[in-house]
Structures are given as structure tokens and as C-alpha cells.
MMTF fields as JSON, N, C-alpha, C and O atoms, coordinates in Angstrom:
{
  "mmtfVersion": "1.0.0",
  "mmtfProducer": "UNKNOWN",
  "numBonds": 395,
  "numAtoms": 396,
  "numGroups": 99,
  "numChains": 1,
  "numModels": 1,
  "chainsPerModel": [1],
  "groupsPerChain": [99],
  "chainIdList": ["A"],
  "bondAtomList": [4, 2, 8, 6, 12, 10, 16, 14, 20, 18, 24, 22, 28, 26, 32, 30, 36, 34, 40, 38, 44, 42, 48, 46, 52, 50, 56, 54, 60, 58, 64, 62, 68, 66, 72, 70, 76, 74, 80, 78, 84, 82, 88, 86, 92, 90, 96, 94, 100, 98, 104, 102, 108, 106, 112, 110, 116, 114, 120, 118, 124, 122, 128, 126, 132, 130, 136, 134, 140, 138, 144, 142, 148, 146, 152, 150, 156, 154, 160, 158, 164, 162, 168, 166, 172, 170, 176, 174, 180, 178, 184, 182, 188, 186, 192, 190, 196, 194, 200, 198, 204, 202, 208, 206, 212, 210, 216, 214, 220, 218, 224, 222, 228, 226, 232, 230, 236, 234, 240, 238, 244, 242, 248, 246, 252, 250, 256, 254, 260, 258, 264, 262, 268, 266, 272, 270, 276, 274, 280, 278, 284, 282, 288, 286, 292, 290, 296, 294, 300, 298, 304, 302, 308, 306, 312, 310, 316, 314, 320, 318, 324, 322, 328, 326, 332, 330, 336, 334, 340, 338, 344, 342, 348, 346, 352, 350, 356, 354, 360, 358, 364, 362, 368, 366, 372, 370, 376, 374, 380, 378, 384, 382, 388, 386, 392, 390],
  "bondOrderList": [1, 1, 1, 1, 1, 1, 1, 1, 1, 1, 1, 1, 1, 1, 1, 1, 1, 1, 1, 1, 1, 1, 1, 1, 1, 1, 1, 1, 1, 1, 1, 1, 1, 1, 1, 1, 1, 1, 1, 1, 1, 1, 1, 1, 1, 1, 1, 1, 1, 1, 1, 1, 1, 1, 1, 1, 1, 1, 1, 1, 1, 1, 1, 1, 1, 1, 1, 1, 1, 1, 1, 1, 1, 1, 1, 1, 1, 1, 1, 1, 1, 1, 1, 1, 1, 1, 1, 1, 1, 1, 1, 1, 1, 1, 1, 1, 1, 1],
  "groupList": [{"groupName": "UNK", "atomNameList": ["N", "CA", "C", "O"], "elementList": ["N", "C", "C", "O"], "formalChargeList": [0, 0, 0, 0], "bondAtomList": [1, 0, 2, 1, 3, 2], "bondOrderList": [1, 1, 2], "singleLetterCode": "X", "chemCompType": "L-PEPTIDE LINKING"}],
  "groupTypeList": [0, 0, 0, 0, 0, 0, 0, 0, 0, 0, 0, 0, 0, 0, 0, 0, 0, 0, 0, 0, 0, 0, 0, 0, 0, 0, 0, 0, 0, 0, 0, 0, 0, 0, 0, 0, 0, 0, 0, 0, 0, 0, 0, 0, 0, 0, 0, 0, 0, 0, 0, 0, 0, 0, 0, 0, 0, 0, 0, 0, 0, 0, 0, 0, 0, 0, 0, 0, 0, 0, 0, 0, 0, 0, 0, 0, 0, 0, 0, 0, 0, 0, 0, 0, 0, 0, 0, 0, 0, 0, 0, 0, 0, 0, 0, 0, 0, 0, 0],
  "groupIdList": [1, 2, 3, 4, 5, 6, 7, 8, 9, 10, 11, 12, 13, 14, 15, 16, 17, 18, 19, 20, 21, 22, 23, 24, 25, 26, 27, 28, 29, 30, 31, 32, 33, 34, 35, 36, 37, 38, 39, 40, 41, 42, 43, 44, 45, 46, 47, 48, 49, 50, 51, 52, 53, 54, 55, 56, 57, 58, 59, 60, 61, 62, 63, 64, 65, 66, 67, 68, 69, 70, 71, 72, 73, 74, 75, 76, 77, 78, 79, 80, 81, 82, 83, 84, 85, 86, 87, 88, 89, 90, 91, 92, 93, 94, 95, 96, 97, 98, 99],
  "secStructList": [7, 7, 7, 7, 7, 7, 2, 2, 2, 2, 2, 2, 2, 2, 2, 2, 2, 2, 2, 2, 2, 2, 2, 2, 2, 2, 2, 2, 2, 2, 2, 2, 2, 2, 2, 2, 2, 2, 6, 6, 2, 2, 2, 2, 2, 2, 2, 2, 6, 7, 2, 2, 2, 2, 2, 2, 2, 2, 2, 2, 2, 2, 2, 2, 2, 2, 2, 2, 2, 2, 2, 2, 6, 2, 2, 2, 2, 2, 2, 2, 2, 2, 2, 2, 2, 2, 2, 2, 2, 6, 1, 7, 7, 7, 7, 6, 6, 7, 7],
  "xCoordList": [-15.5, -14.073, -13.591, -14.229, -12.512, -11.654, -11.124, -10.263, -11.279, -10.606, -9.946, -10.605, -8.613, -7.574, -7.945, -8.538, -7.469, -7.734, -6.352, -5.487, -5.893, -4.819, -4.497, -5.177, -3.148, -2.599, -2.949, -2.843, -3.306, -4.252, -5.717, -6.031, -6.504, -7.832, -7.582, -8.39, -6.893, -6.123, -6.151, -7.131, -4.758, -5.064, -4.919, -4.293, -5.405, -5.415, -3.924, -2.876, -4.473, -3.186, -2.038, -0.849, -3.304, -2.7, -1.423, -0.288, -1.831, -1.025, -0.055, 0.97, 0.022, 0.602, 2.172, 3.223, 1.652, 2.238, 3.667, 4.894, 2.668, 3.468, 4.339, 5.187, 3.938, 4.48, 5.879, 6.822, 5.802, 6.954, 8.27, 9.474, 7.442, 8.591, 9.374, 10.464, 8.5, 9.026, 9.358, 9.424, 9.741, 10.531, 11.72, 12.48, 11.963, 12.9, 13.709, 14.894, 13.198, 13.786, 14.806, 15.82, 14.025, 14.571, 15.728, 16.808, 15.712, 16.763, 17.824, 18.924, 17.838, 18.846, 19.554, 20.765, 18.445, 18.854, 19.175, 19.919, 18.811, 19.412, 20.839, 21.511, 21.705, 22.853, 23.784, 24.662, 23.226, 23.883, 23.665, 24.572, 22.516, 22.269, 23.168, 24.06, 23.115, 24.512, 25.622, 26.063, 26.054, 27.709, 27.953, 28.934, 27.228, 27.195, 27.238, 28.26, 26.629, 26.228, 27.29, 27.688, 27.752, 28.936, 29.973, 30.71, 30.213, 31.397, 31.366, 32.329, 30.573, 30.342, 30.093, 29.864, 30.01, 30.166, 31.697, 32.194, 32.425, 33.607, 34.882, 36.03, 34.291, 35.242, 35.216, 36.27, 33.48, 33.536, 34.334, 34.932, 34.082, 35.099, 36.763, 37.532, 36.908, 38.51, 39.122, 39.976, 38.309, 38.276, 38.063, 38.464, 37.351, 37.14, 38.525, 39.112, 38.894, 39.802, 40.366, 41.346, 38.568, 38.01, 37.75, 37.42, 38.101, 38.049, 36.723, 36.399, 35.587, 34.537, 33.818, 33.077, 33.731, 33.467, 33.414, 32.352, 35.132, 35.059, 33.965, 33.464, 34.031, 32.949, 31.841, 31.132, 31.138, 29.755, 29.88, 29.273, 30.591, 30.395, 30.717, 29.619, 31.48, 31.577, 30.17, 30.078, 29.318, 28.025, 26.908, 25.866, 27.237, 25.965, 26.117, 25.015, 27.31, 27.922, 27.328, 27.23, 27.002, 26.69, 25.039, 24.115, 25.157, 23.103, 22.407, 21.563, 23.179, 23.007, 22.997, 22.159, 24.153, 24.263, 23.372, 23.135, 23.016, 21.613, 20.605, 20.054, 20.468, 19.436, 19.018, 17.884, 20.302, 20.162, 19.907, 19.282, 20.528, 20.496, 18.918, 18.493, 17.979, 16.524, 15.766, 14.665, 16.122, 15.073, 15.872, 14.97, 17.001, 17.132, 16.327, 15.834, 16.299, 16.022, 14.34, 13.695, 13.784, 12.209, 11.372, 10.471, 11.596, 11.13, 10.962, 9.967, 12.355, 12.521, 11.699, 11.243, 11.592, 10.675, 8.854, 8.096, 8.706, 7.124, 7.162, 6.408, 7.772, 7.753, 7.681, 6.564, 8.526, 8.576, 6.804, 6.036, 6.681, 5.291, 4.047, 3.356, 4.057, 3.119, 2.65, 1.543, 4.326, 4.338, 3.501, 2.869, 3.849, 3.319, 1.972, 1.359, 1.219, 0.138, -1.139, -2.21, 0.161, -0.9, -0.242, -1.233, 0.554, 0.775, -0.818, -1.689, -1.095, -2.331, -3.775, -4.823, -3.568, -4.857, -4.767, -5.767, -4.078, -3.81, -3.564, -3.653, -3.318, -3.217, -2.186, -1.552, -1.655, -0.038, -0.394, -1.419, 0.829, 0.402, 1.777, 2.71, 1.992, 2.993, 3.122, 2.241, 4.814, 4.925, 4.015, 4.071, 3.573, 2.735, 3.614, 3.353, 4.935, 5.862, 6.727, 7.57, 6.952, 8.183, 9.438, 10.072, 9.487, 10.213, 11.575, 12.422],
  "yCoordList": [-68.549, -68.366, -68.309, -68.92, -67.618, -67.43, -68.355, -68.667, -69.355, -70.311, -70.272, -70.363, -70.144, -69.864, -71.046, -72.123, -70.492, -71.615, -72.384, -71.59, -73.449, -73.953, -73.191, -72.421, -73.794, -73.027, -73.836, -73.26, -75.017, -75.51, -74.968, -74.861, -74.664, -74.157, -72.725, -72.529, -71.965, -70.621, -70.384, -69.934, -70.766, -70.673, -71.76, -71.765, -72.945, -74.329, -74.704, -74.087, -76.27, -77.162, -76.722, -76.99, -75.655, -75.595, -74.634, -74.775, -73.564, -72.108, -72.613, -71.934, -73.664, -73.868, -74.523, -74.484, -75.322, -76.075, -74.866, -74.942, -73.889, -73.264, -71.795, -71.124, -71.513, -71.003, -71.95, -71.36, -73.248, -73.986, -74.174, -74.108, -74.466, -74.146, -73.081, -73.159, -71.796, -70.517, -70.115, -68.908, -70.319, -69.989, -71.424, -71.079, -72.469, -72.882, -72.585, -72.91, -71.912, -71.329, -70.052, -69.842, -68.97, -67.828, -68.514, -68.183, -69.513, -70.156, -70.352, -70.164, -70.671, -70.951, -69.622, -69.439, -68.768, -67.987, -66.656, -65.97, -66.053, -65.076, -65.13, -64.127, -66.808, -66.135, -65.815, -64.962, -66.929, -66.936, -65.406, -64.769, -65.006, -63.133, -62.484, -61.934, -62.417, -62.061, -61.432, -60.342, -63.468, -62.955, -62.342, -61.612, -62.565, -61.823, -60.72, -60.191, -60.044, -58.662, -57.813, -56.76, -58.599, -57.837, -58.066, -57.102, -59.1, -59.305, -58.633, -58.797, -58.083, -57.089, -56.063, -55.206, -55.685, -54.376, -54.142, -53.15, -54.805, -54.951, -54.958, -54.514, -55.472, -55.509, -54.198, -53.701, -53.302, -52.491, -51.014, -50.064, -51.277, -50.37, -50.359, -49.398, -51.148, -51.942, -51.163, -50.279, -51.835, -51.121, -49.579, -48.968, -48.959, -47.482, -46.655, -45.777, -47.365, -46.967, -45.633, -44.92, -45.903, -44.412, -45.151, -46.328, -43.612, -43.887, -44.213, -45.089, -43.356, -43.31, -44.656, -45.032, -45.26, -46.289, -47.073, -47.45, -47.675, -48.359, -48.576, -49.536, -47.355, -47.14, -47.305, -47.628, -47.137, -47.214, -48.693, -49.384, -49.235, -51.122, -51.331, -51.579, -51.313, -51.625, -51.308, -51.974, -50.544, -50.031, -50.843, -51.399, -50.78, -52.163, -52.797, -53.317, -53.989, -55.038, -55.309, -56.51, -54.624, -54.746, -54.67, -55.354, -53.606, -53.969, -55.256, -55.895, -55.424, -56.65, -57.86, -58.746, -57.897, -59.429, -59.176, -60.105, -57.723, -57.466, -58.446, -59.438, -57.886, -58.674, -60.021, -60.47, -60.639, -61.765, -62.638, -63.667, -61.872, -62.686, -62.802, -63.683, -61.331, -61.615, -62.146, -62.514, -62.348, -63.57, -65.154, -65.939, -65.586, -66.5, -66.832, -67.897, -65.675, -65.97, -65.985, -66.408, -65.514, -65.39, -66.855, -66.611, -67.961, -69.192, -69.162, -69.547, -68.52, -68.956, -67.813, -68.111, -66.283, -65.414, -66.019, -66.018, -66.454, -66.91, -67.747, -67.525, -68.769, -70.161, -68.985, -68.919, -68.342, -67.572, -66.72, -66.472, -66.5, -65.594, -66.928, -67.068, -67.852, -68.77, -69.549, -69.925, -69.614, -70.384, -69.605, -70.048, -68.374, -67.174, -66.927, -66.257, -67.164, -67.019, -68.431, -68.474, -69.539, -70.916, -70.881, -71.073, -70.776, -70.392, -69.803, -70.673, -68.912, -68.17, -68.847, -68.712, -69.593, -70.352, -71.927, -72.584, -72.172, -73.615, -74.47, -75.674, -74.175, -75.495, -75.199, -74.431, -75.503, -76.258, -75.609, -75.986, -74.542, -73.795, -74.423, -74.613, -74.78, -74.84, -73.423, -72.61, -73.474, -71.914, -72.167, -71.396, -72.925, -72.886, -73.18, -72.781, -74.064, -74.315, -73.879, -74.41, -72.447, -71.907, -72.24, -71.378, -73.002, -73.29, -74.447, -74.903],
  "zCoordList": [-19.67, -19.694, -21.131, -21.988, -21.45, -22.92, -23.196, -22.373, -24.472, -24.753, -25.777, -26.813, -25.899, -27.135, -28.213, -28.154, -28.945, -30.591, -30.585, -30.214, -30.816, -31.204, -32.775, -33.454, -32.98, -34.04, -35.541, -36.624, -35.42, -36.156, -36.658, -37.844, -35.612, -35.348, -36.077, -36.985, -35.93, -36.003, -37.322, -37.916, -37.984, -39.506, -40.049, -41.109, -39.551, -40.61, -41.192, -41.382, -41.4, -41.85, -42.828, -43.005, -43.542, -45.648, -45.193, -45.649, -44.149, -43.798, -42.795, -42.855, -41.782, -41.31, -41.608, -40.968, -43.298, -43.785, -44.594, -44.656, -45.062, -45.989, -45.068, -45.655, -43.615, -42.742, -41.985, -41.457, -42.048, -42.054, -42.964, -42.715, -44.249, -45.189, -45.711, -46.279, -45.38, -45.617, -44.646, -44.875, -43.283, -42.71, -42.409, -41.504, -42.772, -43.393, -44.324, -44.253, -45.36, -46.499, -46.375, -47.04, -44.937, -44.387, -43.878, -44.367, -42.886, -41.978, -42.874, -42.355, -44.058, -44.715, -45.698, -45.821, -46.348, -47.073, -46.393, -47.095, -45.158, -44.551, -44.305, -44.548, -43.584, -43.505, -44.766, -44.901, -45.77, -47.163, -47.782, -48.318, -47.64, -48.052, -47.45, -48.097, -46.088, -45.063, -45.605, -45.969, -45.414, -45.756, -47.24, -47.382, -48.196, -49.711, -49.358, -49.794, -48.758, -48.713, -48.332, -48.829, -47.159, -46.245, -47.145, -47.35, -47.729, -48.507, -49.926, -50.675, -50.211, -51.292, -50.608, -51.461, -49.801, -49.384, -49.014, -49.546, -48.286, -47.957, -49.35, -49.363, -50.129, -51.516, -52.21, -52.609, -52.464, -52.743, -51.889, -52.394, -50.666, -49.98, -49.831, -49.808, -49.779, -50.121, -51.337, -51.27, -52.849, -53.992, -54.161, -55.152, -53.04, -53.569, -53.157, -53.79, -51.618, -50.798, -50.162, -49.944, -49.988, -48.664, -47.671, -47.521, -46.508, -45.035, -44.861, -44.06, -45.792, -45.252, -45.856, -44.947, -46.598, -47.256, -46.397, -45.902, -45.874, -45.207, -43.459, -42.873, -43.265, -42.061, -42.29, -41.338, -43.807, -43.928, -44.033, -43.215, -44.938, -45.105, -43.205, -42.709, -42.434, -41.363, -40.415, -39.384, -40.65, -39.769, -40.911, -40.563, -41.819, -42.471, -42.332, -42.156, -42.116, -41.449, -39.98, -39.724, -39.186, -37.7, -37.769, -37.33, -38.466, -39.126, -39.319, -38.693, -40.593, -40.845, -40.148, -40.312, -39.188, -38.82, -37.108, -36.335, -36.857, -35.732, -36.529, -36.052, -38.027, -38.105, -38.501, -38.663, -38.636, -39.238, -37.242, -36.985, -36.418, -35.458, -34.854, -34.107, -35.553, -34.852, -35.671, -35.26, -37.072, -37.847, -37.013, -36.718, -36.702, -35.832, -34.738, -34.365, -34.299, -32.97, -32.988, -32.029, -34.097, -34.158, -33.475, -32.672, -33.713, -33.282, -31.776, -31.162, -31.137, -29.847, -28.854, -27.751, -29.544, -29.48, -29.287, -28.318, -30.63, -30.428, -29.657, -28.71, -29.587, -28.214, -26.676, -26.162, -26.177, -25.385, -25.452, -24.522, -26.727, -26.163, -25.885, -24.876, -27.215, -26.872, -25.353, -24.967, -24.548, -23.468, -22.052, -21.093, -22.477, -21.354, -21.927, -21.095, -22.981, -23.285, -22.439, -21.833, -23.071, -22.842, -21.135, -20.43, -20.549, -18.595, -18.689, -18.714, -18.722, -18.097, -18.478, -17.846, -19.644, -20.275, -19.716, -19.427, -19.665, -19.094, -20.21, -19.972, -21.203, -22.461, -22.92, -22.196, -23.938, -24.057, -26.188, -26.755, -27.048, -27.895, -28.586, -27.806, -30.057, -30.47, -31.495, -31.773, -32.01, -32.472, -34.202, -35.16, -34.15, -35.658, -36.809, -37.944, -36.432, -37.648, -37.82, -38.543, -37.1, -37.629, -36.32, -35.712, -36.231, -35.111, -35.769, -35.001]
}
């Protein structure tokens, strides 16, 4: 029978360690990148005071905060795949830190 590796076994303590803190680091610095971004995009369109400006900062604005919502949601993603992985194996998988 196939026996999965724990996420330890997988890529070890050292990677696990530094896959925790760097996606701590994301958790914090994506929304702060965010709102900078939009809000400099938004000032610069304001300031140019074109129609079209404003529509392009408004469609990077919605980009953006798509993506700030799927580096969020990434943790709850791998938990979701890990859980349906270890269901079929029978053992119990944590997301490897980034959670």
C-alpha cells in the first residue's frame, strides 16, 4: 500500500521553519502592498483627471484585491487539499506551516 510522507518527512524541520515565517511575512505585507498600490494608483488618476485613468486604476483595484484575497485564502486551500488527500490515506497531514 502507498504511504504518504508527513510534512516533516517531506521537506524537513529547517524548510518547514522558514515556509512558516515567509508566509507570515506575506500575511502581513500583501494587504499593506494593497492598499499602497490602489491608493497610488487612485491619486495618480485623480491627478491626471482622465476618464480613462480612472477606469484603469478602478480594474487594477479589483485585480488586486482578487489577489490579495487568494494569497489569504492559500492556507485554507492546502488544509482543504491535505484533508482530502490524508481522507483516502487514513492519516491526519498538517498544511506544513503556512497556515
Amino acid at each position: 500500500m502507498f504511504t504518504l510522507m508527513t510534512c516533516e518527512q517531506l521537506i524537513g524541520p529547517e524548510l518547514k521553519q522558514i515556509l512558516k515565517e515567509a508566509f507570515s511575512i506575506i500575511r502581513i505585507a500583501a494587504p499593506i502592498l494593497a492598499v499602497v498600490l490602489i491608493g497610488k494608483d487612485i491619486v495618480v488618476a485623480v491627478a491626471s483627471g482622465k476618464e480613462d485613468d480612472m477606469k484603469k486604476a478602478q480594474k487594477n483595484m479589483i485585480k488586486r484585491l482578487i489577489i490579495l484575497v487568494v494569497i489569504m485564502f492559500i492556507p485554507t486551500i492546502v488544509n482543504i487539499i491535505l484533508s482530502l488527500i490524508a481522507s483516502s490515506g487514513g492519516q491526519a497531514y498538517t498544511n506544513c506551516g503556512i497556515g
